[in-house]
N, C-alpha and C positions, 0 to 999 in steps of 0.2 A: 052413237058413241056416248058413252056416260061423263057427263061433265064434273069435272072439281067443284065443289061449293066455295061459295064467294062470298067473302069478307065485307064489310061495309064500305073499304076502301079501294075494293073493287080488287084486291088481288087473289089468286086460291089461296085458298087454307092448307092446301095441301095433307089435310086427311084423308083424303081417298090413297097416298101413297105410301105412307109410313102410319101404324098403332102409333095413336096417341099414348104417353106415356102417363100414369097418374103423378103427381107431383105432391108432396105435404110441405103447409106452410107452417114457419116453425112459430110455434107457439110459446106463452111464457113459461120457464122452470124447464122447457125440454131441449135437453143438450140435443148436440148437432150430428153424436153418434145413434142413439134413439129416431131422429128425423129420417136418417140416412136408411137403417136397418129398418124400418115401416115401411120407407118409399119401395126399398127391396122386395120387402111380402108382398105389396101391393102388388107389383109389377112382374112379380115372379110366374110364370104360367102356371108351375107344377102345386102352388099355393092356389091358385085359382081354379085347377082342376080339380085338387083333392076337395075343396068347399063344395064343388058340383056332384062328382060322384060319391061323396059320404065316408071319405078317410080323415083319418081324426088328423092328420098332418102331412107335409111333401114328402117326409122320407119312407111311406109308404109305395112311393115308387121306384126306390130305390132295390128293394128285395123283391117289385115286380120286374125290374129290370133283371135283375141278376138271375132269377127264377128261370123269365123267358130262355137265355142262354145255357143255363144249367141244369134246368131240370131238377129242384130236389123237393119239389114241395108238389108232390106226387099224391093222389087219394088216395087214402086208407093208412098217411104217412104220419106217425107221432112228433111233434115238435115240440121243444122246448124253446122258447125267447125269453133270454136275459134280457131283464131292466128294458121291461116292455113297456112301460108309459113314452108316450099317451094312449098305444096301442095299435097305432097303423098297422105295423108288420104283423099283430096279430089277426087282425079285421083278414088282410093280404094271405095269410097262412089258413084260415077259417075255411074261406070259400075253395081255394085251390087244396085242399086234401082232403075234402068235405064234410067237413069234421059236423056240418047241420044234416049231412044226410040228405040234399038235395037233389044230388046227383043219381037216377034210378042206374039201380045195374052197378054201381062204383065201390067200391070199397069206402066203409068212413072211421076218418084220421081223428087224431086227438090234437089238440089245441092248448099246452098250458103254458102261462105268461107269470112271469117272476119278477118281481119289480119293491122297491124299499119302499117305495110307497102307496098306495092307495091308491087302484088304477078305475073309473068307472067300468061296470061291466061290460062284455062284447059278445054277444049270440054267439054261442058257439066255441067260447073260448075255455079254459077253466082261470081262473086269476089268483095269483096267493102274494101275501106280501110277505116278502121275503129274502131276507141278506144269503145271496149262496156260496157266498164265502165262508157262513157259518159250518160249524160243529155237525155232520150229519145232513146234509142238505141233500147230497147224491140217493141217499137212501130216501128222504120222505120225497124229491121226484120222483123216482122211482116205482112208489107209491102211487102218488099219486096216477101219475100215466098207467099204471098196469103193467108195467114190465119197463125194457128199457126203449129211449126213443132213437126216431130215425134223421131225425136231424135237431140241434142246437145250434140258436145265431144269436147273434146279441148287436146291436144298433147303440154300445153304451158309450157313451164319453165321458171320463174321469172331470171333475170338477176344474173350471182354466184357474190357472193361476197368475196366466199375461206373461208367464214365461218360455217361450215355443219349445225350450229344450226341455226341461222338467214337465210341461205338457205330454209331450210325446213320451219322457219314459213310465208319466205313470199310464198314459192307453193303454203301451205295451205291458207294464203287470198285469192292469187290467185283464185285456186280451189273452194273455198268458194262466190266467188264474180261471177266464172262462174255460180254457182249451183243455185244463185239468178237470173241471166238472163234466166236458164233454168226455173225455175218457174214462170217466168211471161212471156214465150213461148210456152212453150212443152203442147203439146194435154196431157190431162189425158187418161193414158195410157204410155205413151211416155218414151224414157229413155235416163239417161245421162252418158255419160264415161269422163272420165277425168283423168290423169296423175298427180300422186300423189310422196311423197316419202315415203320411212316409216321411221319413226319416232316417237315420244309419244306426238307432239304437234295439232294431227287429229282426236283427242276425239269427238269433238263437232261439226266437220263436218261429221263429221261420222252420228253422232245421230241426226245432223240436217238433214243428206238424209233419214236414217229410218224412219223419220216423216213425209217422203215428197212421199217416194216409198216402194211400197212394200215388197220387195227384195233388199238386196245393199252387195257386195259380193266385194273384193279383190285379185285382182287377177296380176301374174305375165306371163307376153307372152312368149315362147321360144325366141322370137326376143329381148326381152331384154336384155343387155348385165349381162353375170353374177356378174360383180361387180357394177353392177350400182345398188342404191338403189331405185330408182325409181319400183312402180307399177303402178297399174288401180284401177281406181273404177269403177264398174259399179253398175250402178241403174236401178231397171226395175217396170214398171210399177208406172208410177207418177199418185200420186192421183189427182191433181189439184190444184188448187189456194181456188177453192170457195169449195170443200170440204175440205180441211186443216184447213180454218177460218171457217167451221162450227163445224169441229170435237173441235177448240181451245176456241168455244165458247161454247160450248156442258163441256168443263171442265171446264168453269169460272161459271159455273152455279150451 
């Protein structure tokens, strides 16, 4: 029988029954929200796997999570990711559509990451900086990739403001203003994920993917943190641009 290690005072330590937790002792100048959110990284598994297997952060397993389930990050599949820094979900999109060609025998997928800022590069990916809210964006994607692609997701969170209500409605522009790039990109068929919070002000982005995709589902990854209000949406199956404006002309009639 394996024994408990023992203490100088002779009682266990009782590490053989519970992970030791890490602990930070606060130092001077560092507030006690700072202490808190490090103790968290430290102690977090999904921060301590992503260091081991070579993802640039946890929320890279959040779009393996969603993937497992759904299936859209397919080889030989075009992606686009919005407001890709640090880059995980691209690293995550690289190897699963094989966009390095790894894979003998598989189709190989294209990989391009859109981000304001200046993302370090990733085997495999293509990287541009760049606001796709801008003037013309849908077309220099588009460009870019060679045609149009088979999925867009985006991992973005609008700037906090410490206001939960205003928080959540600017995601949902956010969110909203990706779903309009996704439909003047994404192949019919194609589908979109995007990072949401929940809230009651996503009514209408809701109903505007309904109208655009076959399927549109909500969904929370284990990788989420439990107190984070944040989910997913994922969309599957996009009808198109020029069936949408037939179906919409098909009801003006």
């Amino acid at each position: 029988m394996t024994k408990q290690p023992i203490s100088r005072s002779g009682k266990t330590s009782g590490r053989g029954q519970r992970d030791l937790k890490v602990r930070v002792k606060t130092a001077k100048g560092r507030k006690m929200s700072s202490k808190l959110w490090l103790e968290r990284q430290l102690n977090d598994p999904y921060v301590v796997r992503a260091r081991r297997e070579g993802y640039r952060g946890r929320a890279a397993y959040k779009i393996l999570e969603l993937d497992d389930k759904y299936r859209f990050l397919v080889p030989g599949a075009r992606v686009v990711d919005l407001g890709c820094a640090p880059g995980g979900w691209c690293q995550v999109a690289v190897a699963r559509v094989n966009a390095l060609g790894e894979k003998s025998g598989k189709s190989v997928g294209r990989v391009l990451g859109l981000d304001l800022q200046e993302v370090d590069p990733i085997a495999g990916a293509e990287i541009h900086q760049l606001d796709f809210l801008s003037e013309g964006a849908d077309d220099l994607v588009k460009g870019w990739l060679g045609g149009p692609a088979d999925v867009v997701m985006s991992d973005m969170a609008a700037s906090a403001s410490g206001h939960k209500g205003t928080d959540h409605i600017r995601i949902v522009a956010l969110v909203e203003a990706a779903a309009q790039l996704a439909f003047d990109v994404l192949e019919p068929g194609g589908t979109f994920v995007a990072k949401v919070l929940a809230g009651g002000a996503e009514n209408d982005m809701q109903t505007m993917l309904k109208k655009n995709f076959t399927k549109v589902v909500n969904v929370k990854p284990p990788a989420s943190r439990s107190d984070s209000s944040e989910k997913f949406v994922v969309a599957t199956c996009f009808h198109g641009r020029g069936i949408q404006a037939e179906a919409g002309e098909a009801d003006d009639s």
